[in-house]
C-alpha positions in Angstrom: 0.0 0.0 0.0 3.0 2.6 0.7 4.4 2.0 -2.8 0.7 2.7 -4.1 0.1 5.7 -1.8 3.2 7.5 -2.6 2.1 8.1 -6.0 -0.5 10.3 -4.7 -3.5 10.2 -2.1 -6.4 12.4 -2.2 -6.5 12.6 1.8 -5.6 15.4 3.2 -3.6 15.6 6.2 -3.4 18.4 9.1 -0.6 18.9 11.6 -2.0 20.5 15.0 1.1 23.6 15.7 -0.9 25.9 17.8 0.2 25.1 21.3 2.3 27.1 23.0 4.1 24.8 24.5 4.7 26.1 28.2 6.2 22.7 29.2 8.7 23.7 26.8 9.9 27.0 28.1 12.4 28.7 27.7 12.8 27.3 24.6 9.8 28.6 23.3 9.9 31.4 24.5 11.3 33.0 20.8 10.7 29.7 18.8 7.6 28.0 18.3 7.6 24.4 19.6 7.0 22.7 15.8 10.2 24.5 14.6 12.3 23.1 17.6 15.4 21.1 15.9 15.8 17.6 16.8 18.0 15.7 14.7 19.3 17.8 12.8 15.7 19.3 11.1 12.8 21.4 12.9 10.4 18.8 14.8 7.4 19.4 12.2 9.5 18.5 9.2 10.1 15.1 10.2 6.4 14.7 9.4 6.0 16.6 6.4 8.9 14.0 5.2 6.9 11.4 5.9 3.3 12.3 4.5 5.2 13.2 1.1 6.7 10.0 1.0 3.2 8.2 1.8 1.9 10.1 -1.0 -0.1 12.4 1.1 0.4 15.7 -0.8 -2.2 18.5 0.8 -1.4 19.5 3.8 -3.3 22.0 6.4 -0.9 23.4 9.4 -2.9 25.9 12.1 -0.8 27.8 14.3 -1.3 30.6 16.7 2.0 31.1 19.2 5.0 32.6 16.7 2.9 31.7 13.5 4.4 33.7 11.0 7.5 32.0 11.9 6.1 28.7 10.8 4.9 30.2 7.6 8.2 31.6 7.0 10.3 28.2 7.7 7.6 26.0 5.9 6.3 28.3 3.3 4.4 26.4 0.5 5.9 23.3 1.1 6.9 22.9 -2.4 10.7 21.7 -1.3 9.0 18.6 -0.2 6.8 18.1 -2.8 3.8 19.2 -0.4 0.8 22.0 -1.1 0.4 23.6 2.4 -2.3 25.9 3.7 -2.7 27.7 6.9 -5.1 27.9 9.5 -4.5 30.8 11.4 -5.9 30.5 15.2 -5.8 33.9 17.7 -3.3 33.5 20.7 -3.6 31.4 23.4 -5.0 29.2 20.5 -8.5 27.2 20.1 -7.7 23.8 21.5 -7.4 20.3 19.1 -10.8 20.0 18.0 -11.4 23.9 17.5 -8.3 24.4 15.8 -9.8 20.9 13.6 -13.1 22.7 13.2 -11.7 26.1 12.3 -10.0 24.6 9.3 -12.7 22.9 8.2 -13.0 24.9 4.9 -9.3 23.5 4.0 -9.9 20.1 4.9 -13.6 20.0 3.1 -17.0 19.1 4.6 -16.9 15.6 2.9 -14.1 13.0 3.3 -11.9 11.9 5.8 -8.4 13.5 7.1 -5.5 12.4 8.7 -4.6 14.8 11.8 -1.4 14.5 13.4 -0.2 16.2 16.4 2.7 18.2 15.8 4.9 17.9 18.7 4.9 14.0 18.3 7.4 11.6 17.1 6.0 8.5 15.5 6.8 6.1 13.0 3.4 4.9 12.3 2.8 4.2 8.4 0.5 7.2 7.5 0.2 5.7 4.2 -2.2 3.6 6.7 -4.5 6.5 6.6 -6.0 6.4 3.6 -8.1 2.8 4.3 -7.9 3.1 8.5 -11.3 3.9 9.1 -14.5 1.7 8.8 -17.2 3.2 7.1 -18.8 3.2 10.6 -16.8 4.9 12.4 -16.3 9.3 12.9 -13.0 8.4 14.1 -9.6 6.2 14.1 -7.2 6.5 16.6 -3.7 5.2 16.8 -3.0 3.9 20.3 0.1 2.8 21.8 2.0 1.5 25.2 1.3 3.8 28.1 4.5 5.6 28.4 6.3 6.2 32.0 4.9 10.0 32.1 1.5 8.5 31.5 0.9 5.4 32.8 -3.1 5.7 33.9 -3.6 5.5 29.7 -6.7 7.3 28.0 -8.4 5.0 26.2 -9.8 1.2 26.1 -9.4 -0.7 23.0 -11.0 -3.9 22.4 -11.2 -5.6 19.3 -10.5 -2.6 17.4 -13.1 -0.7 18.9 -12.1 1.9 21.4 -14.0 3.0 24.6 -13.8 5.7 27.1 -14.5 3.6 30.2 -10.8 2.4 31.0 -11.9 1.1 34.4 -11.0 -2.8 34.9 -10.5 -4.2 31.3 -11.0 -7.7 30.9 -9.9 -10.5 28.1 -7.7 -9.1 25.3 -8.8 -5.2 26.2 -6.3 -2.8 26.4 -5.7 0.3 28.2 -3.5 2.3 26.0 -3.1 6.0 25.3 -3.6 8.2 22.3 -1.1 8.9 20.4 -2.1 12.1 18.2 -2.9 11.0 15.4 -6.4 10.3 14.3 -8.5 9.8 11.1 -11.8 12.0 11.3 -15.2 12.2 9.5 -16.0 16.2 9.4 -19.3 15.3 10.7 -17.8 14.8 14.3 -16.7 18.2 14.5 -20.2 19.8 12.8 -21.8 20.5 16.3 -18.6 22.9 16.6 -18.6 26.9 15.8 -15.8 28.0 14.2 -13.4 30.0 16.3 -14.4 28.9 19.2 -12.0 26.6 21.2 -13.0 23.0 22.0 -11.1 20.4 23.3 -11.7 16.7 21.2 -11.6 14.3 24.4 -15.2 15.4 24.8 -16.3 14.6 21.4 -14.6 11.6 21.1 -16.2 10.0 24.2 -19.8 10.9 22.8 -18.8 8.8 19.5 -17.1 6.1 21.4 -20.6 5.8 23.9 -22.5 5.3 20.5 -19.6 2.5 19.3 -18.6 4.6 16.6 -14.6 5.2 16.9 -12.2 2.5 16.3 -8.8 1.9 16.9 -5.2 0.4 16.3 -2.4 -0.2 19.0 1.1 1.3 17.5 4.1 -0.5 19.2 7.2 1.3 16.9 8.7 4.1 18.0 6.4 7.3 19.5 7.8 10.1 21.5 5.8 12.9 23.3 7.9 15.6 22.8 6.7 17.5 25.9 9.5 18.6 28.1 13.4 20.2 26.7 14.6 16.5 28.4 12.2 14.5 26.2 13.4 17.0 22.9 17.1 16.4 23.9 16.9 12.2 24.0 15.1 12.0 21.1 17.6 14.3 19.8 20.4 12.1 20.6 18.9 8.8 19.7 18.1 11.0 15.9 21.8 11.8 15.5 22.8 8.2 16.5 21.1 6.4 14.1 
């Protein structure tokens, strides 16, 4: 499927760079947290690589903290064979599924899109994307491991459905936490108004009570880059490889 996607995918994908990234500070203080080098190329890049090489070719990037920054750095994203648009958000941002909502008119009211957090590392196949989600589901999340900064999880997946109730799982269910990156129908984000802020937790749960998000568990590599230590190890293990 990779081979086949890299030719070109109509999906679209979106990157989420609006946080500010406080965890982060000082280092954000003057750079904004997506254009943070880690091995040897701003943190965002490594994912625009690897959508252009999975064929996915339109690209929608909101930002809010140092924005014109990322504009500047990124441009039209030409250099990696990529069209990129940007959703613009006021500071202090609009939260995941506002910012999702707000760029609604990039993405398009009709087919799926691939959203990726942008302060993540992952080496999930996003050439995965474009056949992940069932045609009953508003949602596909990748899952993986609880990591050591997270250990409670977020999420219950069984049998490649996934469920907000992560109390006591039984049999082959999983507690696992999300990873960032998700495949939407626009319909789960209708209810919405754009530019207002709304986080996506809530609507998630509201689609997982009516059994209509699924799921995959992710056991490669995946790095929350949310803390200068976290940025500097995956850093080091980059420039070793």
């Amino acid at each position: 499927m990779s081979d086949a996607a890299a030719a070109s995918s109509p999906m679209k994908a979106m990157i989420l760079a609006a946080g500010r990234g406080e965890r982060m500070r000082p280092l954000t203080d003057q750079t904004p947290k997506p254009l943070l080098p880690v091995g040897g190329k701003p943190l965002i890049v490594w994912h625009l690589e690897r959508l252009a090489k999975a064929g996915l070719r339109e690209v929608v990037i909101n930002h809010a903290h140092l924005g014109a920054q990322i504009e500047a750095a990124l441009g039209d994203g030409a250099r990696w064979g990529l069209s990129i648009r940007y959703s613009p958000e006021p500071e202090g941002a609009l939260e995941a599924a506002g910012g999702i909502a707000n760029a609604l008119p990039l993405l398009g009211n009709d087919e799926p899109f691939l959203v990726i957090n942008g302060d993540i590392h992952c080496d999930w196949d996003v050439a995965r994307a474009v056949y992940a989600l069932p045609a009953k589901s508003l949602a596909h999340l990748v899952l993986v491991p609880n990591p050591p900064h997270h250990t409670r999880g977020d999420f219950l997946l069984a049998n490649g459905e996934v469920r907000a109730d992560i109390q006591a799982p039984a049999g082959n269910e999983q507690v696992c936490t999300f990873s960032g990156i998700g495949i939407y129908r626009p319909q789960l984000f209708a209810e919405i108004e754009r530019g207002q802020p709304a986080k996506l937790a809530p609507l998630l749960r509201v689609a997982m009570d009516a059994g209509r998000v699924t799921g995959e568990l992710h056991a490669g590599r995946w790095i929350d880059v949310g803390t200068p230590q976290r940025l500097a190890d995956l850093d080091a293990e980059l420039r070793s490889l």
